[in-house]
C-alpha positions as CSV (number, residue, x, y, z in Angstrom):
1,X,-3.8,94.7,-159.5
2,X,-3.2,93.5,-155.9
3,X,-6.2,96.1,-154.9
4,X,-8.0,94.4,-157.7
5,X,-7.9,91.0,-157.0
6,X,-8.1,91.6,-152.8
7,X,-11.6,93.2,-153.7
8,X,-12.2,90.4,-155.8
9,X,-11.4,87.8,-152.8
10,X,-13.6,90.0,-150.2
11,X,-16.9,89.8,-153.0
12,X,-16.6,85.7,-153.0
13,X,-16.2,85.7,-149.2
14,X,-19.3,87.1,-148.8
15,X,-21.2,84.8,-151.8
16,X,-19.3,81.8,-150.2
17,X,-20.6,82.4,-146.4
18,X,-23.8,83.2,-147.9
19,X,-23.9,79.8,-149.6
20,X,-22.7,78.2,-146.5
21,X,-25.5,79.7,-144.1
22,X,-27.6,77.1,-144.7
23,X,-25.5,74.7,-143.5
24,X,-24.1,76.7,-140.5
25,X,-27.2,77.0,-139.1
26,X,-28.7,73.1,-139.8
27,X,-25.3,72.4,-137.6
28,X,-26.2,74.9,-135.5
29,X,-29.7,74.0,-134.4
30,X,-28.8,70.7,-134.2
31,X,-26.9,70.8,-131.8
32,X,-28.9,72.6,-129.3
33,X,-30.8,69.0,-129.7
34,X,-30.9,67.4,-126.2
35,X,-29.4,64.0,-125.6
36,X,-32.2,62.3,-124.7
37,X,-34.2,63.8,-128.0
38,X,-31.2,62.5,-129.8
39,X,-31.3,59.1,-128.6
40,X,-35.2,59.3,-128.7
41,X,-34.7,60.0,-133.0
42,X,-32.5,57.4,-132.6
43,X,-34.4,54.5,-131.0
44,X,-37.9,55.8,-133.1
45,X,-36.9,57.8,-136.6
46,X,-33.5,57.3,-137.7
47,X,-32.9,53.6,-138.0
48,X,-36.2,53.3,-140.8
49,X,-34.8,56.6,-142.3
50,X,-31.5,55.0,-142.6
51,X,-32.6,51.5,-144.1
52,X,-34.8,53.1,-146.2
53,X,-32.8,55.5,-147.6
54,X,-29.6,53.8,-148.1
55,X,-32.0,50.8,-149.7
56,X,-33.6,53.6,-152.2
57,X,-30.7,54.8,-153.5
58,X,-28.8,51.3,-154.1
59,X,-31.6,49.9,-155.9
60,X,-32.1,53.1,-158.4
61,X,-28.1,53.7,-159.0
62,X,-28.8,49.8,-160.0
63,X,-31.7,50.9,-162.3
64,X,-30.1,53.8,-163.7
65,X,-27.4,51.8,-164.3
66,X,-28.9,48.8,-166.3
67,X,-31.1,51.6,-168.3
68,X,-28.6,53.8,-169.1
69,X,-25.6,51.4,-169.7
70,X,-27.5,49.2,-172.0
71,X,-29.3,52.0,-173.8
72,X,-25.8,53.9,-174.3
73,X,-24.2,50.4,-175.6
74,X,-26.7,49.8,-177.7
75,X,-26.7,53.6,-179.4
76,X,-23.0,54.4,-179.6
77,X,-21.7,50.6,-181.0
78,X,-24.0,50.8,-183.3
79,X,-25.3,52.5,-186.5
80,X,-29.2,52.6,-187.4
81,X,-31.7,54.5,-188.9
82,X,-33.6,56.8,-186.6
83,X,-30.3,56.9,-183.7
84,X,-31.0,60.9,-183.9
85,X,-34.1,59.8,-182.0
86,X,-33.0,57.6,-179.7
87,X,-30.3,59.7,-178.4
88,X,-33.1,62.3,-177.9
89,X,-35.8,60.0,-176.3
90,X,-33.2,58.6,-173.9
91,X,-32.6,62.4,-172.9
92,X,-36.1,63.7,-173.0
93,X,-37.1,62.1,-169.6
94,X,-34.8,64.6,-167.9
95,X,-37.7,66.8,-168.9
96,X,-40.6,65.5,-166.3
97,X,-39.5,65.9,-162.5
98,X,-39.7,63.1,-160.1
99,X,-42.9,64.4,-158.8
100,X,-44.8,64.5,-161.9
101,X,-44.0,61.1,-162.5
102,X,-45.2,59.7,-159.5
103,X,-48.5,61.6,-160.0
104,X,-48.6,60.3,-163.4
105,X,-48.6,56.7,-162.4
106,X,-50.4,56.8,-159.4
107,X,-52.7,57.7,-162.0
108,X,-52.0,55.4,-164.9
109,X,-51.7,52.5,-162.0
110,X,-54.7,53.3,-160.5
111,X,-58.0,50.7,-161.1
112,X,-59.9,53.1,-163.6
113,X,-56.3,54.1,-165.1
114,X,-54.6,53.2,-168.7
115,X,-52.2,50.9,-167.7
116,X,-54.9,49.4,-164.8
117,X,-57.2,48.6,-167.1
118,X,-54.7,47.1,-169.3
119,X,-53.7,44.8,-166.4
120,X,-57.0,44.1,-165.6
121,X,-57.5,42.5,-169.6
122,X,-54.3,40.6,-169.6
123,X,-54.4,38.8,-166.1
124,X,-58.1,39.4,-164.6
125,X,-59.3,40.3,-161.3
126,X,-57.2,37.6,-160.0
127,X,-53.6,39.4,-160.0
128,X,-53.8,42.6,-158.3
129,X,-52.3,45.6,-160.2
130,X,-49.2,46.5,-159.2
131,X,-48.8,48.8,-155.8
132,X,-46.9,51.8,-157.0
133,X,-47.5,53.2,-153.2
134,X,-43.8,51.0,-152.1
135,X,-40.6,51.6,-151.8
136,X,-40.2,49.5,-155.2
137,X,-42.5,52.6,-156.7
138,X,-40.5,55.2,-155.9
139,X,-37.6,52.7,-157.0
140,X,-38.9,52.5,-160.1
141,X,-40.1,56.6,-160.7
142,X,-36.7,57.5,-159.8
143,X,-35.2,55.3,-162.2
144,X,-37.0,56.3,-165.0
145,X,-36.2,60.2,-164.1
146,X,-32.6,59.4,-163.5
147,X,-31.3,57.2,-166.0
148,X,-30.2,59.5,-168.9
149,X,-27.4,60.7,-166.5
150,X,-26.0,57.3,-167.1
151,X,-26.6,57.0,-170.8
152,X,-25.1,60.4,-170.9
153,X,-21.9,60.2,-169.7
154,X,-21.7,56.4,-171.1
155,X,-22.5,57.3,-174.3
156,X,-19.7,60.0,-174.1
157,X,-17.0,57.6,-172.8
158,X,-18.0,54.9,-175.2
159,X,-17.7,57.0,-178.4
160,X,-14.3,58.6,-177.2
161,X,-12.9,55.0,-176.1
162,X,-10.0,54.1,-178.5
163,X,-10.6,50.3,-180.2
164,X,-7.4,49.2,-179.7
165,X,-8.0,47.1,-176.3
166,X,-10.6,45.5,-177.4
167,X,-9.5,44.7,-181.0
168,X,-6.8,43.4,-178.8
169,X,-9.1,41.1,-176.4
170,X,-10.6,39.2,-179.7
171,X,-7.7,38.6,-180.8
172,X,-6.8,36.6,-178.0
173,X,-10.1,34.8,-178.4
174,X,-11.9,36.7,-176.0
175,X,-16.1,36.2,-176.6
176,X,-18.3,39.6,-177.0
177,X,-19.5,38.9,-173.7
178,X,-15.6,39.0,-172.1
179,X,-14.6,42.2,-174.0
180,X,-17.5,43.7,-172.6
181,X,-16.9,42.7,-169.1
182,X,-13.0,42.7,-168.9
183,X,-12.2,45.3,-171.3
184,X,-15.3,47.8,-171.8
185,X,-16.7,47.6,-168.4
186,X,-13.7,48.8,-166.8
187,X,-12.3,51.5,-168.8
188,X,-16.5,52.7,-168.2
189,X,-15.7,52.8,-164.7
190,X,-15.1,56.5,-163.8
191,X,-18.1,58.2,-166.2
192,X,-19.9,55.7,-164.7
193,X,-19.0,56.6,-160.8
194,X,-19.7,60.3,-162.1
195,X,-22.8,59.3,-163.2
196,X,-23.8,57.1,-160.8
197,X,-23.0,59.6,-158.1
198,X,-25.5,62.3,-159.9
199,X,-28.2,59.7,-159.7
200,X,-27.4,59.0,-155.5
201,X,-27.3,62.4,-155.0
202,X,-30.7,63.4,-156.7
203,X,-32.4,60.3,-154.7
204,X,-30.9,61.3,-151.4
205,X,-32.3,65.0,-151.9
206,X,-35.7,64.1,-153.9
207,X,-39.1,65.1,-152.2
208,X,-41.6,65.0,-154.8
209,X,-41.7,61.6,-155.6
210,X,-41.3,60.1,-151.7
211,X,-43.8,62.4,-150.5
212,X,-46.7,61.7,-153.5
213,X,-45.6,57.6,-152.6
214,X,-45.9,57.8,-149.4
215,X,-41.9,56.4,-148.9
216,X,-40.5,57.3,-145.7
217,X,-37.1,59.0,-146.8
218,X,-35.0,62.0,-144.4
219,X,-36.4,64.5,-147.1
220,X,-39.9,63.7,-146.4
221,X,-39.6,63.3,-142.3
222,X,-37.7,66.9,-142.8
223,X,-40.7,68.6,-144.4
224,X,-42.8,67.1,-141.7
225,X,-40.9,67.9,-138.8
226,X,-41.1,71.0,-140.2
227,X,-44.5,71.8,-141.4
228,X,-47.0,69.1,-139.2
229,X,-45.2,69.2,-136.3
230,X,-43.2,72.8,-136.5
231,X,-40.2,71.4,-134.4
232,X,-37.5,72.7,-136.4
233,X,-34.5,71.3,-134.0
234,X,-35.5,68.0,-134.9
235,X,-35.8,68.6,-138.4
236,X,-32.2,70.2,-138.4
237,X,-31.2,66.8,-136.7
238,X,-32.1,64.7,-139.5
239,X,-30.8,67.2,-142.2
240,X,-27.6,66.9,-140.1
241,X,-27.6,63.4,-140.7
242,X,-28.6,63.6,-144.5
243,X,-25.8,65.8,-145.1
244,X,-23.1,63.4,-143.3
245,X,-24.6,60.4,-146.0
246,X,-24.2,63.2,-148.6
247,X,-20.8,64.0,-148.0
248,X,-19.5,60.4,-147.4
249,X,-21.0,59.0,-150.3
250,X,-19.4,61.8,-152.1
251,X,-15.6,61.3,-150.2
252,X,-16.5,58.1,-151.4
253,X,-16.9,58.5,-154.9
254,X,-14.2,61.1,-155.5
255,X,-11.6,58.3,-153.5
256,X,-12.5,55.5,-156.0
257,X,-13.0,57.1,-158.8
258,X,-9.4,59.0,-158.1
259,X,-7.7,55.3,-158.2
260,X,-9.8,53.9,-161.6
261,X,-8.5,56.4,-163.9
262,X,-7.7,55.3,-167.8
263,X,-5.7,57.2,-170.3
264,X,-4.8,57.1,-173.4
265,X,-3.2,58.3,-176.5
266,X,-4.5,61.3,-177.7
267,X,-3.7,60.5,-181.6
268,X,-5.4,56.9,-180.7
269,X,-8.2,56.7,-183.4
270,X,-11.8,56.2,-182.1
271,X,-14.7,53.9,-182.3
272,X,-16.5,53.6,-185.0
273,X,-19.9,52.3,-184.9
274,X,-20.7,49.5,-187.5
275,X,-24.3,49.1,-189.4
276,X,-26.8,47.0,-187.2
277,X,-28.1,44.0,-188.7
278,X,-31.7,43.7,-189.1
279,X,-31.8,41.0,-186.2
280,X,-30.0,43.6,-183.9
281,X,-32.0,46.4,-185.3
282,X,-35.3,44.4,-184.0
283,X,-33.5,44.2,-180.9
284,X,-32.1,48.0,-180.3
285,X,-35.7,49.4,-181.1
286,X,-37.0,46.7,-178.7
287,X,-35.3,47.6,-175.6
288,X,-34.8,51.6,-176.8
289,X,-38.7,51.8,-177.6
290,X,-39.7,50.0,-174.1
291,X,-38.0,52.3,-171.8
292,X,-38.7,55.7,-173.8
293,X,-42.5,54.3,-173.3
294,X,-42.7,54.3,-170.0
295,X,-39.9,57.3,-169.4
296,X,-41.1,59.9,-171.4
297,X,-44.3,58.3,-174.4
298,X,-46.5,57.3,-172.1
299,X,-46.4,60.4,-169.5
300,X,-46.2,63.1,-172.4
301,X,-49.5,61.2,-173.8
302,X,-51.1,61.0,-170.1
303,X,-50.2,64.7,-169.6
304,X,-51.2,66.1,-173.4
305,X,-54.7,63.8,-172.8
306,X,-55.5,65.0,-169.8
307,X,-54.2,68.7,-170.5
308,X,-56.4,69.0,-173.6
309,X,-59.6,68.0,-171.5
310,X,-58.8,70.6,-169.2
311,X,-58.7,73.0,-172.0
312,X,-61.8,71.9,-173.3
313,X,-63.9,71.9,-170.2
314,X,-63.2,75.9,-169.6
315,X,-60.9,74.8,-166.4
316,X,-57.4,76.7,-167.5
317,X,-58.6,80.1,-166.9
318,X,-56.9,83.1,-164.9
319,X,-55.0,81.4,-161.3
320,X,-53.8,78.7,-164.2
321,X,-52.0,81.3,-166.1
322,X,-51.0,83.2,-162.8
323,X,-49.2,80.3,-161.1
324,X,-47.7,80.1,-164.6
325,X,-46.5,84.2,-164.5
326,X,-45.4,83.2,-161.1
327,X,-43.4,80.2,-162.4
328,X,-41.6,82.3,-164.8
329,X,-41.2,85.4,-163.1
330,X,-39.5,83.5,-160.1
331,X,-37.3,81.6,-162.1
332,X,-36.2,84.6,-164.4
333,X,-35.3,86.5,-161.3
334,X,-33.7,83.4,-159.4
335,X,-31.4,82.8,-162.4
336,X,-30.5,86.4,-163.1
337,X,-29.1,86.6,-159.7
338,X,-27.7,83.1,-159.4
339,X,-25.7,84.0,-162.0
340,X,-24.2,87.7,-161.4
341,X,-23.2,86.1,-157.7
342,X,-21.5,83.4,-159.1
343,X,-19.2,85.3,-161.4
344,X,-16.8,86.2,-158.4
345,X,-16.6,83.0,-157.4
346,X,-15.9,81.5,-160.8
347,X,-13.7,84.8,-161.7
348,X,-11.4,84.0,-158.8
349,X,-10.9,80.2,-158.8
350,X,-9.8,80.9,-162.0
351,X,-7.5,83.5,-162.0
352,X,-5.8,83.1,-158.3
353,X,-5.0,79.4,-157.9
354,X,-5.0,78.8,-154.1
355,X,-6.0,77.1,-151.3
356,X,-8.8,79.9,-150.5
357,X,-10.1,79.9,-154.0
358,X,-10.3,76.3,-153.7
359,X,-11.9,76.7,-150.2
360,X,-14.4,79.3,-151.4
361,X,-15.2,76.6,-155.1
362,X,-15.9,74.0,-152.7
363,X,-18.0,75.9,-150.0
364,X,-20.3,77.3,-153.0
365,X,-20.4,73.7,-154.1
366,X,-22.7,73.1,-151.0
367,X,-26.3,73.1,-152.6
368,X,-25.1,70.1,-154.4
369,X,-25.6,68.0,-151.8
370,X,-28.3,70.3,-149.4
371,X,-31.8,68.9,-150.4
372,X,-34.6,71.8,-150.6
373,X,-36.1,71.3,-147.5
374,X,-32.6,71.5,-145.7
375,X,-31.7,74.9,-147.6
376,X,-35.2,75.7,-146.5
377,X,-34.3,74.9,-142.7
378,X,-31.0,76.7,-142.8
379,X,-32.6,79.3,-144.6
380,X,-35.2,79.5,-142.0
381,X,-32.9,79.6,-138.9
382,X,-31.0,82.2,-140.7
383,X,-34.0,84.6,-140.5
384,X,-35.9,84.0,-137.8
385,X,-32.6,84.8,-135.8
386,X,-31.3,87.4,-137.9
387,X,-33.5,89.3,-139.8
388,X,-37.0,88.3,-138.9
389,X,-38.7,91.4,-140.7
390,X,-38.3,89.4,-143.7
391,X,-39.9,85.8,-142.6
392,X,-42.9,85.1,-145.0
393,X,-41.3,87.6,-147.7
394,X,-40.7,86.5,-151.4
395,X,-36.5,87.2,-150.8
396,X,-36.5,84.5,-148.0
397,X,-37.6,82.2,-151.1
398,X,-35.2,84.0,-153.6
399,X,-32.3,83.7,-151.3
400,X,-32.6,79.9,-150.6
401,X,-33.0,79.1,-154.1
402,X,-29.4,80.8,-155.0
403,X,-27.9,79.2,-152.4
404,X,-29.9,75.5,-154.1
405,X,-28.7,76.5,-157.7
406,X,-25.7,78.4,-156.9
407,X,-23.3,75.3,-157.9
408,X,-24.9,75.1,-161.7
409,X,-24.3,78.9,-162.3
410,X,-20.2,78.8,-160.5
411,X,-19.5,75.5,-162.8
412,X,-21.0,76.5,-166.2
413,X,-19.1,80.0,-165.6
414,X,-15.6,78.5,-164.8
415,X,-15.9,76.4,-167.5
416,X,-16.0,79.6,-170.0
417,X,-13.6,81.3,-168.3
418,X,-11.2,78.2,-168.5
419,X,-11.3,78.7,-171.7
420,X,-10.0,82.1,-171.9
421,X,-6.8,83.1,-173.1
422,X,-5.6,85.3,-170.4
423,X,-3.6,87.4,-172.7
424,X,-6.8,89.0,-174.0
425,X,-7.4,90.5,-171.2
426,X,-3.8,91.5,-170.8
427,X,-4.3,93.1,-173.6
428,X,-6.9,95.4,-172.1
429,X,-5.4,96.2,-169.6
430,X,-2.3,97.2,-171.6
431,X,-4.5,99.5,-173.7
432,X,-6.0,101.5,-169.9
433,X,-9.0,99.6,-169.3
434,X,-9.7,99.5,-165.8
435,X,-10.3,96.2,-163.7
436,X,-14.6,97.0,-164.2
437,X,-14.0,97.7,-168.2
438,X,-12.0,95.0,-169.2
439,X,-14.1,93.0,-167.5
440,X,-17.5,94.6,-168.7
441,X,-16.1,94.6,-172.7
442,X,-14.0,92.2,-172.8
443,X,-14.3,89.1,-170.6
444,X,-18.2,89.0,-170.0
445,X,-18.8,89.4,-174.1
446,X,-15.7,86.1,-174.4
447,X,-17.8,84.0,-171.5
448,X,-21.2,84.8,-172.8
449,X,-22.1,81.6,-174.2
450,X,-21.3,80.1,-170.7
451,X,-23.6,82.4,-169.2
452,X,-26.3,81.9,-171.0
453,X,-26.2,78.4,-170.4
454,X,-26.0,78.8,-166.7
455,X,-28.4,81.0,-166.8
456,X,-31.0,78.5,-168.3
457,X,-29.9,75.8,-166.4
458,X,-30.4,77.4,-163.2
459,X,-33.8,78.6,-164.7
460,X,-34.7,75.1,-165.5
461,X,-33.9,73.7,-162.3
462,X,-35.8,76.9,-160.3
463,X,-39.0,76.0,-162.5
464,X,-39.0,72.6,-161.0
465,X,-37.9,73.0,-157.3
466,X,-40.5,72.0,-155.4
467,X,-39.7,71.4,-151.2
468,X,-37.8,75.1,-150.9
469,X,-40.9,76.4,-152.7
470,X,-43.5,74.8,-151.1
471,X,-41.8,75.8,-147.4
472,X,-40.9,79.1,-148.2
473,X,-43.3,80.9,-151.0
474,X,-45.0,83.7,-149.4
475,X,-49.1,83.4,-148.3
476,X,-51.0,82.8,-151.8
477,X,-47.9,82.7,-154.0
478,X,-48.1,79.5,-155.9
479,X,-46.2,78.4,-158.7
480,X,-46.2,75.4,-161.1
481,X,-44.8,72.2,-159.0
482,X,-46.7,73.7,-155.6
483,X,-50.1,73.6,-157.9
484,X,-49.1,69.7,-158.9
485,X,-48.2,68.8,-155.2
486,X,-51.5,70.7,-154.1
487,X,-53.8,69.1,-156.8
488,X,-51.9,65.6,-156.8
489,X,-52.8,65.5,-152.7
490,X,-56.6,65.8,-153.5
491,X,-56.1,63.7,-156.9
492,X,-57.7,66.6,-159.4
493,X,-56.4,64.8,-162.6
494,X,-57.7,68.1,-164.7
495,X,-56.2,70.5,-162.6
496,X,-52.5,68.9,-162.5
497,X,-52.0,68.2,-165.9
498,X,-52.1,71.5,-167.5
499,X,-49.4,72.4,-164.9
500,X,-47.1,69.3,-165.3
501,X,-47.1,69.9,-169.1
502,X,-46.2,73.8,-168.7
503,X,-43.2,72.2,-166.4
504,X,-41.8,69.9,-169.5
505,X,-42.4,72.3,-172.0
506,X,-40.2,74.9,-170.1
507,X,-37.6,72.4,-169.8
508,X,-36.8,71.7,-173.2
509,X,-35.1,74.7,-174.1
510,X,-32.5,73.2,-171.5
511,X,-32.3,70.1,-173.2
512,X,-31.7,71.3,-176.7
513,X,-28.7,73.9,-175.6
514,X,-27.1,71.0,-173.7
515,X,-27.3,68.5,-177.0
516,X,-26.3,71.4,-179.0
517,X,-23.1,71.9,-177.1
518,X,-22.5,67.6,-176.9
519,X,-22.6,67.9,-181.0
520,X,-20.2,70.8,-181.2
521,X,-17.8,69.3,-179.1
């Protein structure tokens, strides 16, 4: 057993400093950064980096949060006729990535576009239309692609919050408006944080939607350190930097949230929604129907419009179904392997409780707060020093992407395996199965359902990755989000569409396990 488990430790060592070589080397290069060239970022790059990123992700956690707060209020205190929906078109905008809906209203915004000439009727040539090409554009694309983290987890707290306090507050003659601020607001505090923390994290490490915008954000100066002006010591610089906010904000987080914790009884009976007048109906459909219009309606119609005039004009032919295959293929193969190298590390955090297993949970954990282009980087580095015979080779790509998605796969695993009575698989190994058997027929068939979802989550999130893709991806190999990026640059409306409909349709397999499994439990 000892032999066993030692083996066990030595597989996660390697899948941890795997994981971690990203990061090693970012540090690395870095610091063979002069002084001067460090004070030169300094006094030219950093400071707007800074303000601007810090600025971006303050104003969409405050977005997300008056989108998805009000929206999960709204949905769990209340009970209506078409809430099935609701819950699903607050969810569906997880479906489009941030790049796609930047394209899609640089588009829509544009003087000939939907929405342009809409403005055009209402106020005349007079008002000028809206410049989605600000930092209050990407503001506003990022909040509509990262509010349903919010209405997520608020939605979960609210149903699973016990009446009592509040019951308690009006008794005392508190208004609505008090309970909700003294009483609901509070005990909302740590899903919110969680949430909230997602949605930081996702604008701190987005490219797709800065880049189409034109936003000056570290992830964008990254790619072009990189790829305009091939200086790849500076561009480990600001990735250094990037990953200090990263891990701060989340220090952060993790210290707040550690001294806002709730509890309470566990036989404590929960909310129950009561019917919605036909005054509040007006009113939940109202604010409900506005923001799944512009979140999800209105791009799906843009995308489905535009999609079938590609179709008709002859222009999805053979490289349209290629990138497609390509799409696929990569993200069947990404996931496959994300997955089989995240079962050590998940197998031994949960069966040896210890500092190292610990360690090595928290060192996979790193692509949670690595942006694409800085896996890219490290990845990169990693090569070009160590095994150069593979630079411009598909596993360069395939590596950096495990070490992006590796988190998803380790979490979703533990989670199954959590859940495992331990004295099944005692009872293997009291009938002579081996360490490799009882694992092959009995724990793997127990965990499968947490597989599978790792799996598709890790699929999901390889179909959309766009910066580790786009820096990485072997001469001519184009997938999906690199055609939108490519045909978005020289504004091909025809040629995008097809592509950016492909990416939401693949995602909503995703989507429907992860309901599936909110409904069970």
């Amino acid at each position: 057993m000892t032999k066993h488990f030692s083996v066990l430790s030595g597989v996660t060592g390697v899948v941890v400093l795997m994981a971690a070589i990203p990061l090693l080397f970012v540090i690395y290069s870095s610091f063979q950064l002069s002084a001067e060239r460090w004070a030169g970022l300094w006094n030219t790059r950093l400071p707007e980096l800074l303000a601007n990123t810090v600025w971006l992700g303050f104003v969409v956690a405050v977005g997300s949060l008056v989108l998805g707060l009000s929206s999960a209020w709204l949905i769990a205190r209340r009970k209506f006729a078409g809430r099935i929906l609701a819950i699903w078109l607050m969810v569906l905008p997880l479906a489009i990535p941030t790049y796609v809906f930047a394209y899609i209203y640089t588009s829509l915004l544009a003087d000939d576009g939907w929405l342009g000439l809409i403005w055009a009727a209402l106020f005349g040539d007079g008002v000028a239309i809206p410049d989605i090409y600000t930092g209050w554009g990407a503001a506003f694309i990022l909040s509509l692609a990262g509010f349903s983290y919010v209405f997520l987890l608020a939605r979960t707290a609210l149903l699973e919050s016990s009446p009592s306090m509040e019951e308690a507050a009006r008794m005392q003659g508190a208004t609505p408006f008090e309970v909700f601020w003294r009483v609901q607001l509070p005990l909302l505090r740590p899903a919110l944080a969680a949430a909230l923390a997602v949605v930081v994290l996702h604008v701190l490490s987005d490219f797709g939607a800065v880049s189409m915008l034109r936003f000056q954000t570290f992830t964008l100066s990254i790619y072009t350190q990189m790829e305009g002006r091939m200086d790849n010591q500076a561009a480990a610089a600001l990735s250094l930097v990037l990953v200090m906010m990263s891990l701060t904000f989340l220090v952060l987080e993790r210290f707040f949230r550690h001294r806002q914790r709730y509890f309470s009884s566990g036989r404590s009976r929960k909310f129950e929604a009561r019917e919605a007048t036909m005054r509040e109906l007006v009113m939940i459909w109202g604010c409900i129907g506005t923001i799944a219009l512009f979140a999800f309606i209105l791009p799906l119609v843009w995308v489905v419009h535009w999609s079938w005039h590609s179709w008709h004009a002859g222009l999805i032919g053979a490289e349209f179904w290629g990138y497609t295959q390509n799409s696929l293929l990569l993200g069947f193969i990404a996931a496959t392997v994300t997955v089989v190298v995240g079962l050590p590390v998940a197998l031994y955090h949960t069966r040896i409780r210890s500092w190292l297993s610990v360690s090595f949970l928290h060192l996979s954990s790193i692509g949670f707060v690595l942006p694409g282009p800085v896996v890219a980087l490290g990845v990169i580095t990693f090569i070009l020093t160590q095994l150069p015979l593979l630079y411009g080779g598909l596993a360069v790509l395939m590596m950096a992407l495990v070490v992006r998605f590796l988190p998803l796969a380790v979490q979703s695993q533990e989670a199954a395996l959590q859940q495992l009575t331990p004295s099944i698989e005692q009872a293997g190994r009291v009938l002579g199965a081996g360490p490799l058997e009882n694992l092959w027929r009995v724990t793997l068939p127990m965990i499968r359902g947490g597989m599978v979802t790792a799996w598709v989550l890790v699929f999901i999130d390889v179909l959309k990755e766009l910066p580790a893709t786009l820096i990485l991806r072997p001469i001519g190999y184009d997938t999906l989000p690199v055609r939108i990026w490519i045909e978005a640059s020289e504004e091909m409306l025809e040629l995008a569409a097809p592509a950016a409909l492909m990416l939401i349709l693949g995602t909503l397999p995703a989507l429907w396990i992860m309901m599936r499994a909110e409904r069970r439990r």
